[in-house]
C-alpha positions as CSV (number, residue, x, y, z in Angstrom):
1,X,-14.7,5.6,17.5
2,X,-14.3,9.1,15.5
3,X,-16.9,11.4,14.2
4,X,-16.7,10.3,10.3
5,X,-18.3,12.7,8.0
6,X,-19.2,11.3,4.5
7,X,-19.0,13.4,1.6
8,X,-21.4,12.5,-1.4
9,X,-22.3,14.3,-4.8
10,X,-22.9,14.2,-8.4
11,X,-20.1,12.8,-10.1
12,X,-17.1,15.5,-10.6
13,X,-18.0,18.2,-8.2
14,X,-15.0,18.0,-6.6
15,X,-15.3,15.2,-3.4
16,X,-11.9,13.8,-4.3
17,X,-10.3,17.0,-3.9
18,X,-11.9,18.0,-1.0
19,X,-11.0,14.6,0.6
20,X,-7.1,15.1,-0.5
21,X,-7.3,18.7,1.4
22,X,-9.3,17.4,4.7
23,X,-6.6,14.8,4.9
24,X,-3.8,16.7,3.4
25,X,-2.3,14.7,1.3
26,X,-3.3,13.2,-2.0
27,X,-4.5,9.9,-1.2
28,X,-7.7,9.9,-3.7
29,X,-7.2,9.9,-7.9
30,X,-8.5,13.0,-8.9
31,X,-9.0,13.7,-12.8
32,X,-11.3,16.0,-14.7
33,X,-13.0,12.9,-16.0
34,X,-15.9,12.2,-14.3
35,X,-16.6,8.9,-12.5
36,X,-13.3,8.6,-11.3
37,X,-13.5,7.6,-7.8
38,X,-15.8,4.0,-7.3
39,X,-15.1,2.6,-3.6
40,X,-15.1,3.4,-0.5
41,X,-12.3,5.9,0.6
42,X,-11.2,6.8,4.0
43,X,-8.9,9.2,5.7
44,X,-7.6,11.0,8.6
45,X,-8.7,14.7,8.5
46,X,-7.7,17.3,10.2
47,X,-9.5,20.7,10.0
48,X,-7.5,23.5,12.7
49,X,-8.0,21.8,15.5
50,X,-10.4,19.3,14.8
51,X,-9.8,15.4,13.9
52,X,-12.3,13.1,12.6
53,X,-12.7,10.5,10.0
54,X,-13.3,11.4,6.3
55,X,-15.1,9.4,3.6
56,X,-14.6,9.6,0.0
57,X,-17.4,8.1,-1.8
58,X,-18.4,7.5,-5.7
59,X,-20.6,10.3,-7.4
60,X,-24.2,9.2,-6.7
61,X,-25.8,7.9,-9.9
62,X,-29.9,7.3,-10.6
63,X,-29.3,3.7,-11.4
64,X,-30.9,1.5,-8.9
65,X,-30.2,-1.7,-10.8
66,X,-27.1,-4.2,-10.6
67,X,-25.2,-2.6,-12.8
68,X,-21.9,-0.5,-11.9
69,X,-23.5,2.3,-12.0
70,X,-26.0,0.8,-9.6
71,X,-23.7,-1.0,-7.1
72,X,-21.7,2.2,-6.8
73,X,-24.4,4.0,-5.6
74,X,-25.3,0.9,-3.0
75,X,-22.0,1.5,-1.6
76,X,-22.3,5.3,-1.4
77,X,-26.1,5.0,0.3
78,X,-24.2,2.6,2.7
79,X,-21.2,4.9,3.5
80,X,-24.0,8.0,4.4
81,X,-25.9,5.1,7.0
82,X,-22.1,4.4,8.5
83,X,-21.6,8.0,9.2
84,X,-22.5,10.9,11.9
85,X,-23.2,13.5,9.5
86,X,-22.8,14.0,5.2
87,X,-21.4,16.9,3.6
88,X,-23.9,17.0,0.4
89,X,-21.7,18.6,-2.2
90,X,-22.9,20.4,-5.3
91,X,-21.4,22.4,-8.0
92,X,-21.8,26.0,-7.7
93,X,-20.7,27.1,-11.7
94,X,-23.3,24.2,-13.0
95,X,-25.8,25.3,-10.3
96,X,-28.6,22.7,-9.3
97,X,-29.2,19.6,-11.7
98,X,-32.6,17.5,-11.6
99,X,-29.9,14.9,-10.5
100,X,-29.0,17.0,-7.5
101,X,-32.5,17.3,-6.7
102,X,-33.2,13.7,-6.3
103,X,-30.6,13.1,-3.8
104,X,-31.7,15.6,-1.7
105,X,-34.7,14.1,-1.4
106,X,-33.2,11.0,-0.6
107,X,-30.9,12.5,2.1
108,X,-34.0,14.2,3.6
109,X,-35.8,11.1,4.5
110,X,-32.6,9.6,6.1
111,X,-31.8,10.5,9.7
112,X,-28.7,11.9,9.0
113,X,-27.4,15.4,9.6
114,X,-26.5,17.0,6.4
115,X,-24.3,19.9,5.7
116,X,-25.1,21.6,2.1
117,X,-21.4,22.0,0.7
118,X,-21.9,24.9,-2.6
119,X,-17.7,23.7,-4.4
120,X,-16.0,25.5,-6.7
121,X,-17.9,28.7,-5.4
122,X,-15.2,31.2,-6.3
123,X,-15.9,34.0,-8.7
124,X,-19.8,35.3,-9.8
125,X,-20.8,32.1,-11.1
126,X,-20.0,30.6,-8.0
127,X,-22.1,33.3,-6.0
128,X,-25.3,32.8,-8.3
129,X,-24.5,28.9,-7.3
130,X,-24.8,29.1,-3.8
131,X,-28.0,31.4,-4.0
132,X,-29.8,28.6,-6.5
133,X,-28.8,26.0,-3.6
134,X,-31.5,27.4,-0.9
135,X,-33.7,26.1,-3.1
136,X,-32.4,22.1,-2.1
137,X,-34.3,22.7,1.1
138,X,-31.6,21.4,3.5
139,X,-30.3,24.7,5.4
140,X,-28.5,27.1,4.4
141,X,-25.8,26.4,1.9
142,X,-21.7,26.9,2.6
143,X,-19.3,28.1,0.1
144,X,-16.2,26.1,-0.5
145,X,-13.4,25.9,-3.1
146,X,-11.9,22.5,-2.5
147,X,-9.2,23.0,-5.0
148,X,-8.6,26.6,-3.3
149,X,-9.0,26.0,0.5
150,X,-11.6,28.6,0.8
151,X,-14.9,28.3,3.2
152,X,-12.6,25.2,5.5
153,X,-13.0,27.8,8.6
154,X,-16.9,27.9,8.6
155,X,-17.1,24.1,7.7
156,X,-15.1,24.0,11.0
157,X,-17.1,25.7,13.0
158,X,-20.4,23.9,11.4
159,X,-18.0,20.7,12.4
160,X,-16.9,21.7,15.7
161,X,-20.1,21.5,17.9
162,X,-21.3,18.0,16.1
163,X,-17.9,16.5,16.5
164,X,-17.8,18.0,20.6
165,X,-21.4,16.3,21.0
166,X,-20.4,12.6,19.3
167,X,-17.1,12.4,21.7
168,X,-19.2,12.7,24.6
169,X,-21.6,10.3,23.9
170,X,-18.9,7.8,22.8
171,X,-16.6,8.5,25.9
172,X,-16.5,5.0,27.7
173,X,-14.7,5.0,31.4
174,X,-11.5,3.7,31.6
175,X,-10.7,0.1,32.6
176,X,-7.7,-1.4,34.2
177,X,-5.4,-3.7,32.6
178,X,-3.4,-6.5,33.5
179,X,0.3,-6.9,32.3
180,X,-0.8,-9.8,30.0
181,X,-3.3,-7.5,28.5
182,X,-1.5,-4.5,28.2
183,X,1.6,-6.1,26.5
184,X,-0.9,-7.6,23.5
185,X,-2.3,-4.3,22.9
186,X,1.1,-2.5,22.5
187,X,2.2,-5.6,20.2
188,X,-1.2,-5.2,18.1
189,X,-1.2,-1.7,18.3
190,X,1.1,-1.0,14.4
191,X,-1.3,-2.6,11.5
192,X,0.6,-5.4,9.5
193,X,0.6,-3.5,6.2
194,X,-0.8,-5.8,3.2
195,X,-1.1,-4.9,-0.4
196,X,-2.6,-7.7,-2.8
197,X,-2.1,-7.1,-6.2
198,X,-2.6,-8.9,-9.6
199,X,-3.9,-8.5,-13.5
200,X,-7.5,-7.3,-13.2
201,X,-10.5,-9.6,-13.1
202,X,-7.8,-11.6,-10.3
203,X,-10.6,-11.1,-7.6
204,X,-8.7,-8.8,-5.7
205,X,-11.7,-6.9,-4.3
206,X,-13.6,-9.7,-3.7
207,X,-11.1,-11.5,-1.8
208,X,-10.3,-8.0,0.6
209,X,-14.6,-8.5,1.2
210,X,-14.6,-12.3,2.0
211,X,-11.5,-11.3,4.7
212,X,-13.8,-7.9,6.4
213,X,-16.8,-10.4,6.4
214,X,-18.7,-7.4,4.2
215,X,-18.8,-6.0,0.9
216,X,-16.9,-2.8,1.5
217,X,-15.0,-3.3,-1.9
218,X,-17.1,-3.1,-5.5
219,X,-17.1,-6.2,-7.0
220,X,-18.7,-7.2,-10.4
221,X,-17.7,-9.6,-13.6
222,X,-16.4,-6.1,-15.5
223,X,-12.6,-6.0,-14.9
224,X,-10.8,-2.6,-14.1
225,X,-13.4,-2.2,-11.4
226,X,-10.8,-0.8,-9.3
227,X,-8.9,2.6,-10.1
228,X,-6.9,3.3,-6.9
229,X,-5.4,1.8,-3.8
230,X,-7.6,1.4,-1.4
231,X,-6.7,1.0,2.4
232,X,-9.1,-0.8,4.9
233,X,-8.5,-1.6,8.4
234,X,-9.3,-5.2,9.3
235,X,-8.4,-7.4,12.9
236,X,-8.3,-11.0,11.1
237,X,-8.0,-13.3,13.2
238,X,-6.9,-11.7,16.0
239,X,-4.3,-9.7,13.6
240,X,-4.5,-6.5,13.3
241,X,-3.7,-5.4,8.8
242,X,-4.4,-3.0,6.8
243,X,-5.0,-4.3,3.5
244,X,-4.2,-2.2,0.4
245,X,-6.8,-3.5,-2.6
246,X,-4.8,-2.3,-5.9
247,X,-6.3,-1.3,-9.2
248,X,-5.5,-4.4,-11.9
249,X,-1.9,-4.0,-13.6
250,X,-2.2,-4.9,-17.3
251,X,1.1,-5.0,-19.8
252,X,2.8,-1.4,-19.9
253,X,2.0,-1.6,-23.4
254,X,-1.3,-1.6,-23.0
255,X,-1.8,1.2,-20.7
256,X,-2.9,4.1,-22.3
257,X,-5.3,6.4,-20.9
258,X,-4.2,8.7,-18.2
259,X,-6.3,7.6,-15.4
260,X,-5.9,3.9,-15.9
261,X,-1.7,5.2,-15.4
262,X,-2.7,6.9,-12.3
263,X,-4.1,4.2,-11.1
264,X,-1.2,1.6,-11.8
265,X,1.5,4.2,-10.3
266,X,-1.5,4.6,-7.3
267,X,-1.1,0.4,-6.8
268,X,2.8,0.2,-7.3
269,X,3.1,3.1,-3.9
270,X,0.8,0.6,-2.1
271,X,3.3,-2.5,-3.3
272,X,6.2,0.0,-1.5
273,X,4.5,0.7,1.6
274,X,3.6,-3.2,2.5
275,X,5.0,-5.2,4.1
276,X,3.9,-8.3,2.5
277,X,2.4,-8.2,-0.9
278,X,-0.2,-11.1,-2.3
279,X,0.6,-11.8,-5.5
280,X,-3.0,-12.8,-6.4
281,X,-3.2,-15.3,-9.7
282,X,-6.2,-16.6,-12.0
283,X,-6.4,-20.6,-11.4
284,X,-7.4,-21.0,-15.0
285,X,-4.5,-18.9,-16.5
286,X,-1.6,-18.5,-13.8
287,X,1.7,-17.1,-14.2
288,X,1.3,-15.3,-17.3
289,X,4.1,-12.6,-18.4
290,X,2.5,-10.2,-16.7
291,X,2.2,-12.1,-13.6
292,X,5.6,-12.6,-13.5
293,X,6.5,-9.2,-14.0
294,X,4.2,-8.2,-11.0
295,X,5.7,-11.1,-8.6
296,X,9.1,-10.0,-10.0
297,X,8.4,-6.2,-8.9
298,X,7.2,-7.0,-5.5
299,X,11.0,-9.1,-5.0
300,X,12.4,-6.1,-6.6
301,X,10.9,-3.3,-4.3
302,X,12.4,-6.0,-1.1
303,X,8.6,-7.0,0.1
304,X,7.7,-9.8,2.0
305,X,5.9,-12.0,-0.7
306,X,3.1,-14.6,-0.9
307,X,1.6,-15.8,-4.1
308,X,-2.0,-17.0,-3.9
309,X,-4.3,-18.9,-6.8
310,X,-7.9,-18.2,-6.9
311,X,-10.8,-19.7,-8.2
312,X,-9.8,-23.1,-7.0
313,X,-13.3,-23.9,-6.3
314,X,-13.7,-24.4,-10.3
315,X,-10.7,-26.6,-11.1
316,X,-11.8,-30.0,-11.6
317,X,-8.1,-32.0,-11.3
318,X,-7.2,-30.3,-8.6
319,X,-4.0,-32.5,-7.6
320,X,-2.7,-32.3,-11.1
321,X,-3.0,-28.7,-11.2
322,X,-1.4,-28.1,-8.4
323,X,1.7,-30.3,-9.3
324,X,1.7,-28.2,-12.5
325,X,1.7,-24.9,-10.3
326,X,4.2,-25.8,-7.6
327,X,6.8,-26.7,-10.7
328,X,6.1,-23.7,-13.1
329,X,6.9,-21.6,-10.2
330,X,10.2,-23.0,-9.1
331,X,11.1,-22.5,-12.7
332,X,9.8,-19.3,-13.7
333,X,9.9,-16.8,-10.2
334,X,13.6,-18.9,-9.1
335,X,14.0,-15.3,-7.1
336,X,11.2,-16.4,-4.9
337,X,12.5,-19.5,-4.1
338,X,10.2,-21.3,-1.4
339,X,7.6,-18.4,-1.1
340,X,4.5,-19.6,0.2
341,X,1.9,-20.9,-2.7
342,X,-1.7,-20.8,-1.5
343,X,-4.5,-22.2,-3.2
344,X,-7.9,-20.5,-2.5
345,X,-11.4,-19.5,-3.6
346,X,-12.4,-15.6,-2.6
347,X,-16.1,-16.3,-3.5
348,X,-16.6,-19.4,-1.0
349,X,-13.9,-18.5,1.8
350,X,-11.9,-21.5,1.5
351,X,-8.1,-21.4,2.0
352,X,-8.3,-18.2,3.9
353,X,-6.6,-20.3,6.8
354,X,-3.8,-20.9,4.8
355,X,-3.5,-17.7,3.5
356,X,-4.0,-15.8,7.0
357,X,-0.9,-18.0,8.1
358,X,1.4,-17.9,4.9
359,X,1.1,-13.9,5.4
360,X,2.3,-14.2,9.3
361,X,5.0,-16.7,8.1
362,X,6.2,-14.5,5.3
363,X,6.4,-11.4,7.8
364,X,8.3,-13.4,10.7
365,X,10.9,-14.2,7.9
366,X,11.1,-10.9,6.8
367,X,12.1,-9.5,10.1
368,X,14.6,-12.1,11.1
369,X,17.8,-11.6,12.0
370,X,20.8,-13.7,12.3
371,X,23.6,-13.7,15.1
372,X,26.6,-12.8,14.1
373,X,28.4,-15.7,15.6
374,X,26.0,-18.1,13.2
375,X,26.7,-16.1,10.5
376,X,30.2,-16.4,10.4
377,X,30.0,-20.3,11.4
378,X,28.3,-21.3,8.5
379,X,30.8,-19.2,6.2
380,X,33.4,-21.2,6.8
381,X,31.4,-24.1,5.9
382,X,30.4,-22.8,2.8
383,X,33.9,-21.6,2.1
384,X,35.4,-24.8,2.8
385,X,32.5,-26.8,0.9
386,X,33.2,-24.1,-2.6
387,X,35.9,-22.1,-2.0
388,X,35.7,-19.0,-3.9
389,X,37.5,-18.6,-7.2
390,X,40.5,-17.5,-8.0
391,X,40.5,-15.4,-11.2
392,X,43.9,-14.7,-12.5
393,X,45.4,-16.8,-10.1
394,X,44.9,-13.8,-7.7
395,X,42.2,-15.4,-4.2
396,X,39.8,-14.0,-3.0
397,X,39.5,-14.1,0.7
398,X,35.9,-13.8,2.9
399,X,36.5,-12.5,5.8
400,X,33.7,-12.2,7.7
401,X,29.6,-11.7,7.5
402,X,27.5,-10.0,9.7
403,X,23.8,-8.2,9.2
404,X,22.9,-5.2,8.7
405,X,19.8,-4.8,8.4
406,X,16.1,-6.7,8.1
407,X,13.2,-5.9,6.0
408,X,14.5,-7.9,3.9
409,X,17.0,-9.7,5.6
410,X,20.7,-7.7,4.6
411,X,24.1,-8.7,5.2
412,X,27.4,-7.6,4.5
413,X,30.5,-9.6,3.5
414,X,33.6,-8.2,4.2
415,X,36.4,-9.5,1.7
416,X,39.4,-9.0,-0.7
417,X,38.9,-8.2,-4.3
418,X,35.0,-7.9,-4.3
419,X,34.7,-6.9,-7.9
420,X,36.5,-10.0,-9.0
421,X,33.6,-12.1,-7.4
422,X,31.6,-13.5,-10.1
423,X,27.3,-13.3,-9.4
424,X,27.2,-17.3,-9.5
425,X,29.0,-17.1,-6.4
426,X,27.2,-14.9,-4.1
427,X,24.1,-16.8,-5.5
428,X,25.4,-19.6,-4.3
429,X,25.5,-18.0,-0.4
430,X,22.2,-16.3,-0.7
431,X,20.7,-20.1,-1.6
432,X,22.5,-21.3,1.8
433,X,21.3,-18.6,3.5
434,X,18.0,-19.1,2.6
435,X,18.1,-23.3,3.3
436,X,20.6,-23.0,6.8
437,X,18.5,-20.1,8.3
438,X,15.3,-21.1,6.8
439,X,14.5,-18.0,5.0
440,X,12.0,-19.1,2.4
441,X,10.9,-17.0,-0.4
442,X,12.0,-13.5,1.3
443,X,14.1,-11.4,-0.8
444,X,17.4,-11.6,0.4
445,X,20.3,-8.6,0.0
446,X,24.0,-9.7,0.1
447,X,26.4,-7.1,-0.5
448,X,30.6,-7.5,-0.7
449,X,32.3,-5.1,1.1
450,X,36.1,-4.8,0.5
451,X,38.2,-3.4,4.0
452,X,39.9,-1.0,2.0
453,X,36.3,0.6,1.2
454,X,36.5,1.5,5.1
455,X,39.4,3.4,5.0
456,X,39.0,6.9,5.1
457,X,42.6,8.0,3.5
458,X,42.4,5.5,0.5
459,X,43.1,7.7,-2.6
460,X,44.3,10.6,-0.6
461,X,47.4,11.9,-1.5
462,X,49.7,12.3,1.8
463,X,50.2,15.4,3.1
464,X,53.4,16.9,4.6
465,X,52.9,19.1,7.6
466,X,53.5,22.9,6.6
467,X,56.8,23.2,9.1
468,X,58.7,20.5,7.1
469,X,56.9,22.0,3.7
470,X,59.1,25.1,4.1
471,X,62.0,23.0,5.3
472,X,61.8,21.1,2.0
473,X,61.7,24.7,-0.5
474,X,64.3,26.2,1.7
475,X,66.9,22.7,1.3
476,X,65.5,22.8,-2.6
477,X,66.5,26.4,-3.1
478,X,69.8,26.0,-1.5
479,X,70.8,23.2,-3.9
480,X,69.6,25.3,-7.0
């Protein structure tokens, strides 16, 4: 396991932007409102030539109660007990708050190592900042500017020797392994990339928390608890994911504050990364317009999909309601066609069976592919059941079909006139492709492909070599 390093503050000192630069990329919202960042964040860093693991934590509040407030500083006391050492961050132009003060205490009577971290410590200000913060009482104090890269060399070399000392303690010796053994681990060895998204208040988090076993994720009754796509590692099962928890998509309408947009545009990048998105719905109000949008977008972007109900634990007729499901979706999501339909409860665990195998079934279809000689068997079945139309008395011929690709399943239909071929019609093969090759659900990408579109002189006007073009002036000339 790697050296993780936990970075904790007041809220809007600057850990999300520190985070982005440790990890070098902008994984973490950052916005000059503070508050922004709630969960749990981690990341890959990279500091020269040091790697270790980073985590981003929500600014540390005095609230000790169960409210947010309260339960994001819970998760952040529990992120400094996971990690080898904290980077305590204040704010060098606002110098040390009676806030500050407190949680220095606090990280004093831990046994933790902490590293004082002065941000934003460019200019005079800055200066006096870093000076105030010997009075904290945990070492001496290092200047950073997260936003500018500055002081990253000596946290490197504060880094360096504590990072050097935890690899040799966790240094196991090597063991031998068997064929059987080695073959699962290079099979298990690339995450199954999840994302489950849905209208806030779905349970999202809570459901990501009842599948790790912990509550990694905040949870609570307020809805919007989530504000950006958070990633967490998880073997369930025996399956290795990495499950992308998505901030709750309300109508586009609605969405008017700038975070709350970074946040939704944070959760669709997490839908196009997946591999298979849960669609996660409200048992007492499902399939709502903006449910159907979201399932809709998830088809769109070509992702694996899977659409689960929660709360089932507090539906009384549960048959009933789950007649009335399985019908409202074949009529209102026909693109998903056969998609799994899970029924669960995130609070009490029940259903995660099902769900844990509709995702495995949903990503086996994804990937399949079809051989060619099948494919081109059971077009000339379907073009002998429905032959295509002929419009203006002028057929249209299909050749042949062959795939191209997978993730989602794509193939390629080679035939005359393929802008004469009405949509109804290739409907009608990417339902038999989805019922011969049992392809449930998965979005499915059938494109016609005339033979002329291959040719590479179609268009071109034909060129006469330039020995005959002079023999062609010099005959013109003589007849003028």
């Amino acid at each position: 396991m790697s050296f993780t390093l936990a970075i904790v503050g007041r809220p809007n000192v600057g850990k999300s932007t520190l985070f982005n630069r440790l990890v070098g990329k902008r994984l973490a919202l950052v916005d000059d409102q503070p508050g922004v960042t709630r969960d749990l964040r981690e990341g890959a860093a990279r500091l020269g030539p040091l790697k270790f693991t980073v985590i981003d934590t929500a600014g540390l509040e005095e609230a000790t109660d169960d409210s947010l407030e309260g339960r994001m500083r819970k998760l952040t006391e529990r992120a400094v007990d996971m990690a080898d050492a904290c980077l305590f961050l204040i704010d060098g132009r606002t110098g040390i708050t009676p806030v500050d003060e407190v949680f220095a205490d606090l990280l004093r009577k831990r046994d933790i190592r902490v590293i004082l971290g002065v941000n934003k410590a460019e200019g005079r200000q800055g200066e006096a900042g870093v000076l105030e913060a010997y009075a904290l009482g945990l070492g001496e104090p290092l200047a950073l500017s997260a936003e500018h890269g500055e002081g990253m060399g000596e946290l490197a070399a504060i880094l360096a020797p504590m990072i050097e000392a935890a690899e040799e303690t966790s240094e196991e010796p090597e063991t031998d392994l068997d064929i059987e053994d080695e073959e699962r681990v290079i099979s298990h060895s690339k995450p199954l990339q999840i994302a489950v998204i849905g209208r806030p208040n779905a349970g999202k988090s809570t459901l990501i928390n009842r599948i790790l076993g912990e509550d990694r994720l905040l949870t609570g009754p307020e809805a919007g608890i989530t504000r950006d796509a958070i990633a967490v590692p998880v073997d369930w099962e025996g399956t290795p994911m990495r499950i992308f928890d998505t901030a709750g998509m309300r109508k586009k309408a609605r969405v008017q504050e700038k975070l709350e947009k970074l946040s939704v545009a944070d959760g669709l990048r997490a839908v196009k990364f997946a591999e298979v998105v849960v669609v996660l719905l409200d048992a007492a109000i499902p399939f709502e317009t903006q449910d159907l949008r979201i399932a809709d977008l998830a088809e769109r972007e070509g992702r694996a999909v899977v659409v689960a109900v929660n709360k089932w634990d507090l539906e009384e007729e549960k048959q009933q309601k789950l007649a009335e499901l399985k019908s409202s979706f074949d009529r209102l999501l026909p693109q998903l066609r056969g998609a799994p339909l899970v029924t669960l409860s995130a609070k009490t665990g029940r259903g995660l069976d099902r769900l844990h195998a509709a995702i495995l079934k949903a990503n086996e279809v994804w990937n399949r592919r079809v051989p060619t000689a099948r494919l081109n068997e059971w077009l000339s079945a379907m073009t002998e059941a429905h032959p295509p139309p002929a419009p203006a008395g002028r057929r249209i011929r299909l050749r042949y079909i062959t795939q191209a690709k997978t993730r989602p399943p794509g193939f390629v239909v080679m035939c005359s006139h393929p802008d004469k071929l009405p949509e109804s019609y290739s409907r009608y093969l990417v339902n038999g492709l989805r019922d011969d090759f049992d392809m449930p659900g998965t979005p499915i990408r059938l494109w016609m492909r005339s033979q002329a579109d291959k040719n590479p002189y179609k268009d071109r006007r034909k060129k006469i070599p330039s020995r005959l073009t002079k023999h062609v002036r010099a005959g013109a000339t003589k007849k003028s």
